[in-house]
C-alpha positions in Angstrom: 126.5 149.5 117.6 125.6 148.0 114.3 126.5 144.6 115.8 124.2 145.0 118.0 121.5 145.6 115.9 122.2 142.3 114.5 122.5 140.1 117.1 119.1 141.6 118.2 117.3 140.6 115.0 119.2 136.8 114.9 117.7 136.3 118.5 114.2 137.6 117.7 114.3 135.2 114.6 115.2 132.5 116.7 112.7 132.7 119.4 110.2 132.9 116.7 111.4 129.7 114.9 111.0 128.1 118.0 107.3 129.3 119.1 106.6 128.2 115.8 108.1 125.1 116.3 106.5 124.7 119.8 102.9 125.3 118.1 103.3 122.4 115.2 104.7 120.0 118.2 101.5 120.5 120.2 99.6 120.1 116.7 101.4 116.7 116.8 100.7 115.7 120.3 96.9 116.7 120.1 96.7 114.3 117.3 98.4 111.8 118.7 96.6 111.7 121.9 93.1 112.0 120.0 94.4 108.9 118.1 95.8 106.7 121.1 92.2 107.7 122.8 90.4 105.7 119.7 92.5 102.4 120.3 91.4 99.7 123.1 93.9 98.0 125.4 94.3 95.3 123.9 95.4 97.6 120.2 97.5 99.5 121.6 99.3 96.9 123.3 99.3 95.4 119.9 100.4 98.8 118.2 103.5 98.8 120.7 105.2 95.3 119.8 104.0 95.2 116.1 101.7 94.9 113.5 97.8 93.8 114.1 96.0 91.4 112.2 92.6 93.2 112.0 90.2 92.4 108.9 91.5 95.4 106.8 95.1 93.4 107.1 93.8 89.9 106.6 92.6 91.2 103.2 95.3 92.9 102.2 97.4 89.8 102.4 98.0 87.3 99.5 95.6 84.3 99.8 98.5 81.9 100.7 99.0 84.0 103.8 95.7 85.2 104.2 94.5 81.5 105.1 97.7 81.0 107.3 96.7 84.1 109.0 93.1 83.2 109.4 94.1 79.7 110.9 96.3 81.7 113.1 93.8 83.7 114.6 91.9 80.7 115.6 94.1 79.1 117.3 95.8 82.1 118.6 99.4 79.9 118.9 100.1 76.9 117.5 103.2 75.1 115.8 103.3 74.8 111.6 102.4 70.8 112.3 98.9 72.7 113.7 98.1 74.7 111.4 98.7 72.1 108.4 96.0 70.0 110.3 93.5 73.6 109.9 94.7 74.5 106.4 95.3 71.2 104.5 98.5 72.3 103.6 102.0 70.3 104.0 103.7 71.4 107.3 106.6 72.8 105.4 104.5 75.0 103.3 102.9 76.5 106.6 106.5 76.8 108.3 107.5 79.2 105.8 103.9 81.1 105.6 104.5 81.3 109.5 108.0 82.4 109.3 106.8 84.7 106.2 104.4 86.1 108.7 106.7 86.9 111.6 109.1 88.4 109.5 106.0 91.2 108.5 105.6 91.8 112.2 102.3 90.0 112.4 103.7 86.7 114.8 106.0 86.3 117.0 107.3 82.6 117.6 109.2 81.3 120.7 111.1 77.6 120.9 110.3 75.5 123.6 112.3 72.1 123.3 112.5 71.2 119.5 108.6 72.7 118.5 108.5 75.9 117.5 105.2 77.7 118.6 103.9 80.6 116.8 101.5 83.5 118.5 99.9 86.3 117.8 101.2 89.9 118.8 
């Protein structure tokens, strides 16, 4: 009987761990969708493959990559060559700002023959 008792107690503990747990999930998922309601499109496609390059970003960024990332956003894709000509930098600095960048999430780059173009997310 005293057994019982006991596994009467563990079960009622557990059913109320999990309501509580239940309430804090739906806490979450309020928030969540409150959030994902505050996005347009076009962020939240963004949010789902990476990082965005919005002003808050660009000015978190060193200069270096800040100007790499402005030139970027002009041209929306280009190769290092292209954005050498917009920044008056040497193409091999802007290669490895570009490949700095796409390491961070910001770019994506794709190879087509022996150029390699750089876009934004």
């Amino acid at each position: 009987m005293n057994l019982r008792i006991d596994e009467n107690q563990v079960a009622f503990s557990i059913v109320s761990e999990l309501k509580s747990i239940n309430e804090k999930l739906d806490r979450i998922i309020d928030v969540l969708e409150r959030l994902s309601g505050s996005y347009t499109l076009m962020e939240r496609r963004n949010l789902k493959f990476g990082r965005v390059l919005d002003v808050l970003t660009l000015l978190s960024l060193p200069d270096n990559l800040r100007k790499t990332a402005m030139a970027m956003c002009k041209l929306n894709e280009a190769t290092a060559d292209q954005i050498a000509e917009e920044t008056g930098r040497k193409r091999a600095v802007e290669s490895s700002l570009l490949n700095q960048l796409a390491r961070m999430g910001y770019l994506r780059k794709k190879r087509v023959g022996r150029k390699v173009y750089f876009y934004l997310k």
